[in-house]
C-alpha positions in Angstrom: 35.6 150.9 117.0 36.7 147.9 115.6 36.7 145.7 118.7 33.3 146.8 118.9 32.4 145.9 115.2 33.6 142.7 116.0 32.2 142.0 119.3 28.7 142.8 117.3 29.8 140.3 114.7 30.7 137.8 117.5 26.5 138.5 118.7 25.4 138.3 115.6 26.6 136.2 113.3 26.8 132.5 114.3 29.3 131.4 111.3 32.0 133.8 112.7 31.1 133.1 116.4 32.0 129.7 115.4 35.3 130.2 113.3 36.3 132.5 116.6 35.4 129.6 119.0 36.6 126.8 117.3 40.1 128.5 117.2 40.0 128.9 120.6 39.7 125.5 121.5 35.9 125.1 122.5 35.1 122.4 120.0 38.1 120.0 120.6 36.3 117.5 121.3 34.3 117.7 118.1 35.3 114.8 115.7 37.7 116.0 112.8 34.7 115.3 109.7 32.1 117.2 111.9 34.3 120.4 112.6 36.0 120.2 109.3 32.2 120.9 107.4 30.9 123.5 110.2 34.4 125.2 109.8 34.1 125.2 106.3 30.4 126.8 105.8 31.4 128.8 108.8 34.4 130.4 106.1 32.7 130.0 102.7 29.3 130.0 103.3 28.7 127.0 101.5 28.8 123.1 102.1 32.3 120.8 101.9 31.8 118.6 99.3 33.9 115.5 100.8 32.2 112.9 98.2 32.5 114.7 95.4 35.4 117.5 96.2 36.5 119.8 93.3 37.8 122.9 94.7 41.9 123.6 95.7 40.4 124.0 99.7 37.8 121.0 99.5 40.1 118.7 98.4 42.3 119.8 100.9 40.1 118.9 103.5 39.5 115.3 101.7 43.3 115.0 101.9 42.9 115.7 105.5 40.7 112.7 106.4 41.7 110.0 103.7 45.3 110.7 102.9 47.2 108.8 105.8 50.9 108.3 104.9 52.8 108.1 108.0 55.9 109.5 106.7 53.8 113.0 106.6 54.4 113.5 110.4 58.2 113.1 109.8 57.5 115.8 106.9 56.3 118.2 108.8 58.3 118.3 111.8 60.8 120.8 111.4 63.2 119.2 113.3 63.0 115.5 111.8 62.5 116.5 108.5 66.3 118.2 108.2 67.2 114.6 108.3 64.6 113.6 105.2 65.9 117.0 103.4 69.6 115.5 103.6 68.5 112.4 102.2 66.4 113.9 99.2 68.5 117.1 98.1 71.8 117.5 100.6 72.5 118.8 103.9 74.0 121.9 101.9 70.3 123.2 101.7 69.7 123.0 105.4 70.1 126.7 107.6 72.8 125.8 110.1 71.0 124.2 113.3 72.4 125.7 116.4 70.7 123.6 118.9 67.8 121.6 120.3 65.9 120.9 122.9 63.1 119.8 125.0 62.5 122.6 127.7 63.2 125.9 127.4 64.9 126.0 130.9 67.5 124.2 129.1 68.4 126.7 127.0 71.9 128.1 127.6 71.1 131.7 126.3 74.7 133.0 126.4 76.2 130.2 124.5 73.7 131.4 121.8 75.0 134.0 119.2 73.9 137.6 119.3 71.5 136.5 116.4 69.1 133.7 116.2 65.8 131.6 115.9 64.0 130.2 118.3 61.1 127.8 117.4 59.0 125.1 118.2 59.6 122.0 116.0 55.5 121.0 115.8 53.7 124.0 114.9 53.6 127.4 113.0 54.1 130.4 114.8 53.3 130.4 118.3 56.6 130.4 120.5 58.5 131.6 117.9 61.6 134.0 118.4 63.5 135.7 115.9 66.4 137.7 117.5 68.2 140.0 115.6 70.1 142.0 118.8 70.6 139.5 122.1 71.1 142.4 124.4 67.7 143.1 124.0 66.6 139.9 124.8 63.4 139.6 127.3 65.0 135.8 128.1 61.8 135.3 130.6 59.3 135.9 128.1 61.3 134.5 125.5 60.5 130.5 127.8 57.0 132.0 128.5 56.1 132.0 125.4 58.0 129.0 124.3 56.3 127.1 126.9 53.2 128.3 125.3 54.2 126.8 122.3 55.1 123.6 123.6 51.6 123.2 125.1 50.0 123.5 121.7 48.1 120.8 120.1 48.6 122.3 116.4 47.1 119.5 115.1 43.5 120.6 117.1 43.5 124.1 115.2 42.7 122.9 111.4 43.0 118.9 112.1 46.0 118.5 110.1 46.3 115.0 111.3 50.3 114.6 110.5 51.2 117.4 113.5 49.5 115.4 115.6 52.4 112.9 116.8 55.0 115.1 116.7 57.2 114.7 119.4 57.7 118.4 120.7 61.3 119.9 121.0 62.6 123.5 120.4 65.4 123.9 117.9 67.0 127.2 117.4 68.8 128.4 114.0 70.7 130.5 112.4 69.4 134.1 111.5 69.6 134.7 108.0 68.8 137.6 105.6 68.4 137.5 101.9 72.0 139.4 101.6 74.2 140.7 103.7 72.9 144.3 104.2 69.1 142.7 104.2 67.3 143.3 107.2 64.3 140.6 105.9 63.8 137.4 104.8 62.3 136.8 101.5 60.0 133.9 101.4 59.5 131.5 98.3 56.4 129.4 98.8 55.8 126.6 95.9 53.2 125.1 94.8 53.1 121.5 93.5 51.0 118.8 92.6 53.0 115.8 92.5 56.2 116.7 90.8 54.8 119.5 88.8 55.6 123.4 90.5 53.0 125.3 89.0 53.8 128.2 90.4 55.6 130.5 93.5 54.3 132.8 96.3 56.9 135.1 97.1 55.8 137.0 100.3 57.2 140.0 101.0 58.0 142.9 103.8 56.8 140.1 106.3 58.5 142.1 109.0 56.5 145.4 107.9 53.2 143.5 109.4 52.1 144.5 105.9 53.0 141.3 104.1 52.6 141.5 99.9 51.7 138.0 98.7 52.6 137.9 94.8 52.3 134.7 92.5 55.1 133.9 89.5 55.1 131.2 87.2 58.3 129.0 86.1 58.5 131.9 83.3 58.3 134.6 86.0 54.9 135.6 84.8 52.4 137.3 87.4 49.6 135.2 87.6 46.8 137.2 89.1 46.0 134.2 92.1 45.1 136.3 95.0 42.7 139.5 96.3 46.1 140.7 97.4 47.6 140.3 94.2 45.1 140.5 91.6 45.0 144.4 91.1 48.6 144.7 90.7 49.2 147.5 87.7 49.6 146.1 84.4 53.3 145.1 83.8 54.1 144.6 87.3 57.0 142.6 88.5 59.8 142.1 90.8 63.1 141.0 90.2 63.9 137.3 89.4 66.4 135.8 92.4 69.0 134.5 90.4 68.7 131.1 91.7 65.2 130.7 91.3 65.2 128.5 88.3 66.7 125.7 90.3 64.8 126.5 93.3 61.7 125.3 90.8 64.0 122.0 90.4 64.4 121.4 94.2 60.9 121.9 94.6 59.5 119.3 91.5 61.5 116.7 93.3 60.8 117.1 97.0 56.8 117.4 95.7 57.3 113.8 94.0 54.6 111.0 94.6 52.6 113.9 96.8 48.8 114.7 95.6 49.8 118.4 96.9 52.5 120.1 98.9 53.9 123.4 99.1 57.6 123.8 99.5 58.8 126.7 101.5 62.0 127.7 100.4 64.8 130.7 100.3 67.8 132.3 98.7 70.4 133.8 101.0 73.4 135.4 99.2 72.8 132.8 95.8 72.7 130.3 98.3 69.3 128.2 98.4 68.1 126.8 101.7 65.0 124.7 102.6 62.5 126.5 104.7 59.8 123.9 105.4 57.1 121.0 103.9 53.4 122.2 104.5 50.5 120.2 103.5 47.5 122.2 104.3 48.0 126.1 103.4 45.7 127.8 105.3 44.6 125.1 106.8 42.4 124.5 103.3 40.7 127.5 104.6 42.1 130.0 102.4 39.3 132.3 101.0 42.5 135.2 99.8 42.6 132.8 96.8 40.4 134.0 93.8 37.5 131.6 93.1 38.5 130.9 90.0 42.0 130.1 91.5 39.9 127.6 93.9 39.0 125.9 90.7 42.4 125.7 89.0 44.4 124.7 91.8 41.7 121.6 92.7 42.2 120.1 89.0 45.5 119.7 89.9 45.3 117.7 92.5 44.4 113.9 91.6 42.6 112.7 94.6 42.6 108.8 92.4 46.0 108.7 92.9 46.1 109.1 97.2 46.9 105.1 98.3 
């Protein structure tokens, strides 16, 4: 029923047809501005304002286009940017790297531990691995689909310009839980505007395929962001990690000097380590955030101050 619901949708509606086409490659050739505003109304109905942006996701999309610093595609490649992490904040924040490399023929599965993480350094997702049990390893589909992810243009899915020159390796990492008898990995996903952290995402029971999305200020307030989140009961929280306060301080300076970045982050037995550096959540395509959210979020960001 519901691949027929969306096969009808597919027929019938020309916005969705596009969003569906677009992600599977049949406007690549399109020019970044021109897909950018069809994939835009496609997703919220309305027009990109790119000469007079307002919103959190249209100014996104300016960003996108106007805001060329080079040093972005070191930024967001996760293998390169360990090396800008130990620079800024310490190698001590860095999940142990357990190898790299450039095929995934070349991997030397036995040498690897009975838990890892396998992952393509220029994208998000695709090709990804997380072992928790070797034995059960599929090794063969493990390259298949690593070799899938090699192949990937990321930057062609939302024409987030800094993956584009990414030179594409495969690193693998350690495995690591929240605590010792955790079985998940809690994610702490910041959002900054240029040295300020307004706020966090933490994203839980990712492995349930039923991820919670919830938003905390610096005071570990709820702030009602999100559809996911905005019907939580009245008093609703979750418990503080006790090093979150200076996970706000990690994330203020790391965000420095950038009109908007949101710093991925985690806490492993009091122990904080740096997840990753992501400039366009969502792709600026993120209609999950409130409309009044869309608002508040795009005042933050200073588009007068992008060089």
């Amino acid at each position: 029923m519901i691949c027929l619901k969306k096969g009808l949708r597919f027929i019938f509606d020309k916005r969705y047809r596009f969003v569906i086409l677009a992600n599977k490659g049949v406007y690549d050739n399109m020019q970044d501005e021109a897909l950018l505003n069809r994939k835009y109304e496609a997703i919220f109905g309305k027009r990109l304002n790119l000469d007079n942006p307002q919103t959190f996701n249209e100014k996104l999309q300016w960003l996108k286009l106007y805001d060329r610093n080079p040093e972005y595609t070191i930024m967001v490649d996760k293998y390169k940017v360990r090396d800008y992490i130990k620079e800024k904040i310490g190698e001590e924040y860095l999940i142990p790297l357990i190898g790299v490399w450039d095929n995934p023929d070349d991997i030397d599965f036995d040498a690897l531990p009975d838990k890892f993480v396998l992952k393509c350094n220029h994208n998000s997702g695709l090709g990804m691995c997380i072992c928790k049990d070797k034995s059960k390893l599929n090794i063969e589909n493990v390259k298949s689909e690593l070799k899938k992810g090699l192949a990937q243009d990321y930057y062609l899915t939302g024409r987030e310009w800094p993956y584009k020159n990414v030179p594409r390796k495969i690193i693998a990492e350690k495995y690591m839980t929240d605590t010792s008898d955790s079985s998940d990995f809690t994610d702490y996903k910041f959002f900054c505007f240029n040295g300020y952290v307004d706020c966090v995402m933490v994203c839980l029971e990712r492995s349930s395929g039923d991820t919670k999305f919830y938003f905390f200020d610096s005071n570990w307030n709820l702030k009602r962001l999100n559809t996911r989140g905005k019907n939580a009961p009245d008093g609703f929280t979750i418990s503080k990690p006790s090093q979150m306060d200076k996970m706000f301080e990690i994330a203020a300076k790391l965000s420095k000097g950038l009109p908007f970045v949101r710093i991925d982050l985690y806490q492993s037995n009091d122990h904080i380590y740096f997840g990753e550096i992501t400039f366009f959540p969502d792709s600026g395509f993120d209609a999950n955030l409130l409309p009044e959210t869309d608002k508040y979020f795009g005042n933050l960001i200073h588009l007068e101050d992008v060089k």
